[in-house]
N, C-alpha and C positions, 0 to 999 in steps of 0.2 A: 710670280713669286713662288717659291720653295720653299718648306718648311722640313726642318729633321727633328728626330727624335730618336734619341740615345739608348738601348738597350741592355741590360749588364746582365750577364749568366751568372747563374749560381744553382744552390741544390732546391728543386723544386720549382711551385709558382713563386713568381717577384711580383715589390707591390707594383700597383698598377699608375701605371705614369699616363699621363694625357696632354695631347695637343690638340691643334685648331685648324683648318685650310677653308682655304675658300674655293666655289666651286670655278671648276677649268683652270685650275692651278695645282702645284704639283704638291706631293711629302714624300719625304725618304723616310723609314723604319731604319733606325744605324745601331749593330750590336756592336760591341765594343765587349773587349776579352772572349773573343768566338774560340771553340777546342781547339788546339793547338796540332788535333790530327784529322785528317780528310773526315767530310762529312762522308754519310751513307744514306741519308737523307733529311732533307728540308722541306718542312710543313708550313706555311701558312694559309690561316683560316678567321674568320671572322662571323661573327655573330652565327657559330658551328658549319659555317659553309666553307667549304676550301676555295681558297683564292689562288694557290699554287704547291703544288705538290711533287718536288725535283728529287731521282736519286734512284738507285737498285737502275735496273737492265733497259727498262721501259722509256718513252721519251717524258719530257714535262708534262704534270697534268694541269692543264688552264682553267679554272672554274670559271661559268657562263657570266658576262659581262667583264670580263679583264683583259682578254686578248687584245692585243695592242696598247697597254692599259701600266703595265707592267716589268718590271727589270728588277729578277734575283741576281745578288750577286752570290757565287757558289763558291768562293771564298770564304765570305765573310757569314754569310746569309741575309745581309740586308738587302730589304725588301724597298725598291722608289715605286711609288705608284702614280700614278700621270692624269691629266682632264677629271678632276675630282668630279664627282655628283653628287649630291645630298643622299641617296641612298647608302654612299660608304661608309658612313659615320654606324661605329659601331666598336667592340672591343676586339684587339687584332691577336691573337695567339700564333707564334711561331714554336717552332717541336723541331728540336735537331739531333737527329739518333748519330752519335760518333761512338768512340769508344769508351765504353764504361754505362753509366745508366743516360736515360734520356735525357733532355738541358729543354726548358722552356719558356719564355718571356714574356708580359703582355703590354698590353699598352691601347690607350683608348682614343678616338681620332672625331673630332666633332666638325662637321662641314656648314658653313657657312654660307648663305649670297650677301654678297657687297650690295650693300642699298647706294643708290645714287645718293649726290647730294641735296637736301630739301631742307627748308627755312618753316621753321614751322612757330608760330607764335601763339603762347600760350592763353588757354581760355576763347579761343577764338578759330584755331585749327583744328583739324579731325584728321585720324592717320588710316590706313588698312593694313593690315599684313597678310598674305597667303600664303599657304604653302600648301606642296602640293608632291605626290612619291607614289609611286606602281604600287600594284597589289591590289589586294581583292581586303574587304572588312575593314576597313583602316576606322582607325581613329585617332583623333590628334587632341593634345594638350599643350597649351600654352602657357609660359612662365617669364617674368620679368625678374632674373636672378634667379633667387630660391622660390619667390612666391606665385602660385598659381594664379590665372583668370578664371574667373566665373562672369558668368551674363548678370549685368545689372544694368542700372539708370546710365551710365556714361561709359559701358563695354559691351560691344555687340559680338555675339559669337552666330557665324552665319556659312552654309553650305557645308553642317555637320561638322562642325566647331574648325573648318580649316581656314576657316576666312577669321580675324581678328581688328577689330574696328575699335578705337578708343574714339568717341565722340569729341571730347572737351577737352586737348593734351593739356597736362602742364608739366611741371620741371622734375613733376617726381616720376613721372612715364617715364624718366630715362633709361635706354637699355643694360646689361644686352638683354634682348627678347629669343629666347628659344623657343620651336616648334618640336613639338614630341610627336612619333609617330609609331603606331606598332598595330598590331591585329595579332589575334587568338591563336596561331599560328605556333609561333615563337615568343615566350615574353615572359618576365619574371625568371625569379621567385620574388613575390611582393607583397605588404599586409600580412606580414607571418606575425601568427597569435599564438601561443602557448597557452593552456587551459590545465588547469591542478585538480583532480575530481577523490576527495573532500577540498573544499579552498577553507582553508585554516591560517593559523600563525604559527602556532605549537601543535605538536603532533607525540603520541604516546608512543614508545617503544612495543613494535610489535603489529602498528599499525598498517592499512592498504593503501595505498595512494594507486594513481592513475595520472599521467601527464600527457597529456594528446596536444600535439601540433597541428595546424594549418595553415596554408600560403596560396596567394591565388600565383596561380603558374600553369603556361601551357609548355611542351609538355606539363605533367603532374610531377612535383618537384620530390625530390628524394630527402629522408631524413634520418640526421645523426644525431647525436646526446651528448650535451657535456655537464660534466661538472667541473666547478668550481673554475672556468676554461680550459679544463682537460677533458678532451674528446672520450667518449665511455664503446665499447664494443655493440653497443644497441644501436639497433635503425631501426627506422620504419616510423609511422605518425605518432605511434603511442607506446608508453614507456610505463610499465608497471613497476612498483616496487612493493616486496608482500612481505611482510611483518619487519617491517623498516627498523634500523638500529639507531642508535647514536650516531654511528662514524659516517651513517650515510647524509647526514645531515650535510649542508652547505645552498651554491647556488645556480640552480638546474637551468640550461638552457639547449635552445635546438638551432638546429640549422638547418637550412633548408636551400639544397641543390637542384637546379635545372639542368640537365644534361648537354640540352641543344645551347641556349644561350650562354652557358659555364659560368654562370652567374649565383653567389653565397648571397644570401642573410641572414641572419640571427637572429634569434626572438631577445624582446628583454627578457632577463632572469627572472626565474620566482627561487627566491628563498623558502627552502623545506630543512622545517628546524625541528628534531625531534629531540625530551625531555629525556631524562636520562638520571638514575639513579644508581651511586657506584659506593662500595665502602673498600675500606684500607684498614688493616691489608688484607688479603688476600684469604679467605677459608681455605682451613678448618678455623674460626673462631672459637677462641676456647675460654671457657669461666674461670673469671680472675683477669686477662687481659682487659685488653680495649680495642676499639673499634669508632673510627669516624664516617657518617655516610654523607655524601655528598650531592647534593639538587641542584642539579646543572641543565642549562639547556642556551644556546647561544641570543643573544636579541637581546631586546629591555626586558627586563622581567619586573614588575613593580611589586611583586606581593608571591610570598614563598606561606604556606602550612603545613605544617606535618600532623602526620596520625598512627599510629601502633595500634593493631587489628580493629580498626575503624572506629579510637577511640584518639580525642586530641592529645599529644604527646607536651608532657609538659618539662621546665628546664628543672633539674634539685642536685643535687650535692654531687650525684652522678653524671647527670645527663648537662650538656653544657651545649647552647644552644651559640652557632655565631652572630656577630652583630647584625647580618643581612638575612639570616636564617638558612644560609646555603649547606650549612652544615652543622652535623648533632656529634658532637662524640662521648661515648658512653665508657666509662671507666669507673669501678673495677666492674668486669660483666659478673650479672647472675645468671642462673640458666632461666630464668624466668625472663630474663629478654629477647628471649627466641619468640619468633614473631612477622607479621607482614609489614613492613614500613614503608608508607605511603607518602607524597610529596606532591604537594596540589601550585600548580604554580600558575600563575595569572598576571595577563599586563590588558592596557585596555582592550585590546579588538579578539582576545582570547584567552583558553585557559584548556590546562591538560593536565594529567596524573602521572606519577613516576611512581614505581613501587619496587620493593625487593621482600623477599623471603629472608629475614635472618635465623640461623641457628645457628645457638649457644652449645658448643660440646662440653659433657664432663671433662675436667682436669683429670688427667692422666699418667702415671709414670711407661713412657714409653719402651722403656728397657726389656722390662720382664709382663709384655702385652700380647692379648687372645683374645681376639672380638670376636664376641657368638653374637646371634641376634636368634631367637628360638622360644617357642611357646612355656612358660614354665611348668602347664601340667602335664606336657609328652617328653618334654626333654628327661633323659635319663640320669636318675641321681647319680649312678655310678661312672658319670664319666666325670665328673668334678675331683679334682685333687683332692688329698688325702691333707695335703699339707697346705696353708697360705690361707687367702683372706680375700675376698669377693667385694667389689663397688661394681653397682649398677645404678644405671636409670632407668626409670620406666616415664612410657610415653606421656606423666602429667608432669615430664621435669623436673620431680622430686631426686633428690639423689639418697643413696643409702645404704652405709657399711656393715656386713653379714662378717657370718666364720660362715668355714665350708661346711658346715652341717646346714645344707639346706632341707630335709625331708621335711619340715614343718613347714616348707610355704607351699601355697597352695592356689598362687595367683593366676588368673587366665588372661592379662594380657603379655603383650609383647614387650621384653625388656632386651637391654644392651650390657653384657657382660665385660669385667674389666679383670682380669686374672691376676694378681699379683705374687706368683710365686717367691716361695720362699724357700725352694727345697735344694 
């Protein structure tokens, strides 16, 4: 019996399609829509070993076990392979350099032995399975479907688990029964773990994280970063990020490549969600408008507080707090609400701080403006106008209208000058 299997080009790897043979029976690999201009060469390989390699000046190159085994068509590029053995079973990658970028396909081939026919009746019969494959370190697993065997009271695992004995069948041993077989060799990426170092739920702006990868894999498996499912320019096992914002927030994960086997995994995601406190619009804020800030951070959030220079901020005529507490808006500002505002936000398995710096600017006629900022006992009377009228601040956020005769003050701190010419 024969069995084929279909292959479609396109840009890149395609998903991976799978068939079945049994052994000392034949499969054809069949591409369908091959380039439509002479190849330059035709790769195929399997589990990273090449099984034929046709094209450029040289003759075919046969990898060891296929000789006589084998028929490319150099045409098309399908691949018939002949007298299967349980060793073929594995994932097939063909690579066809024509014109323009490379074209590649894969496709996965599981081999079989036909058991004879046998009457087995339930609660009373006992079955064996063996299998048995070349190589050196082997080890084998067994599965009925999806679900593994392990050794207990009515399954024997015996001659380093390649023997499989069910003592007592009944009607739920029905197959199919796969024999898994691999050594240290070649194998993986498998058991990939991602690890967050703090593990939180919420995270403050500004904060370190550390995300480190691991996968058991021979080769040692290479790794990428994604967020959000978009692959990030990082590799390698570990993924720092150092004073984390907002925007980096979403849901991180890795992957993890074998080189020889060309086999992916993915870890499951860890959500990294950092707190985040924003106001509208935009500084300069200035006294007399308004200003709303907003305590955001993505997830459940169950409990929002705020606080004004580590003092709880409470809602009045001005301050307008919303229903959920995600946001304060302050109208009309004083300058006395210049200040640090603080946003404590907690759900049950955590809790984090959001903070901002707000300042309040004097009102200002922009028109006719000179902003000094200058010590008041060195600065020189005589560079002040002769004509117009002075507003300043000084650093306690007081505000306060002068004439230009300043020679009578005689302050030592730092103020901010507002010019209003009149001349």
């Amino acid at each position: 019996m024969d069995y084929y299997l279909r292959l479609c080009y396109g840009k890149g790897l395609l998903p991976a399609d799978s068939m079945v043979g049994e052994v000392s029976h034949n499969v054809t690999f069949t591409i369908v829509n091959p380039p439509s201009t002479p190849f330059r060469v035709v790769a195929w390989t399997t589990n990273g070993t090449n099984v034929i390699t046709s094209g450029g000046s040289g003759a075919d190159d046969i990898g060891t076990g296929y000789v006589g085994r084998i028929t490319l068509n150099s045409t098309t590029g399908s691949l018939e392979l002949r007298n299967l053995v349980l060793s073929d079973t594995g994932e097939y990658v063909v690579t066809i350099l024509a014109v323009g970028q490379p074209k590649e396909g894969t496709a996965t081939l599981r081999v079989y032995v036909t058991i004879g026919q046998y009457y087995l009746v339930e609660f009373n019969s006992s079955v064996s399975l063996s299998c048995s494959s070349s190589g050196t370190s082997l080890s084998y697993r067994w599965l009925n479907g999806s679900s593994e065997f392990t050794a207990s009271d009515g399954v024997q695992l015996d001659d380093g688990n390649s023997t499989l004995t069910i003592v007592r069948v009944t009607r739920y041993d029905q197959g199919p029964f796969w024999c898994i077989v691999s050594n240290p060799i070649n194998n993986g990426p498998e058991n990939i773990t991602l690890k967050v170092t703090p593990l939180d739920v919420l995270y403050g702006s500004g904060s370190d994280l550390t995300l480190s990868c691991s996968s058991e894999s021979s080769p040692p498996a290479q790794f990428q970063w994604a967020l959000n499912g978009e692959l990030l320019s990082n590799q390698g096992p570990v993924l720092r990020l150092e004073k984390i914002q907002a925007n980096q927030s979403g849901r991180y994960s890795c992957w993890a490549h074998n080189t020889r086997t060309l086999r992916y995994q993915t870890s499951e995601p860890s959500d990294i969600t950092v707190a985040k406190l924003t106001i509208s619009p935009n500084p300069p804020i200035i006294e007399g408008g308004s200003v709303t800030l907003t305590c955001d951070a993505s997830g459940s959030i169950s409990n929002r507080d705020w606080r004004k220079d580590g003092q709880p901020l409470s809602p009045s005529e001005r301050i307008i707090f919303s229903e959920d507490n995600k946001t304060v808006s302050i109208s009309p500002l004083n300058l006395t609400d210049s200040g640090i505002f603080l946003c404590h936000l907690a759900n049950l398995l955590s809790n984090e701080n959001a903070s901002y710096n707000l300042t309040v600017n004097c009102e200002y006629d922009t028109t006719y403006t000179e902003v000094f900022t200058q010590n008041l006992t060195t600065w020189p009377h005589s560079f002040f106008p002769l004509h117009g009228s002075v507003v300043w601040c000084s650093l306690d956020a007081t505000q306060h209208s002068l004439s230009s005769k300043l020679d009578e003050l005689s302050f030592s701190q730092k103020v901010i000058f507002w010019f209003h010419l009149t001349i």
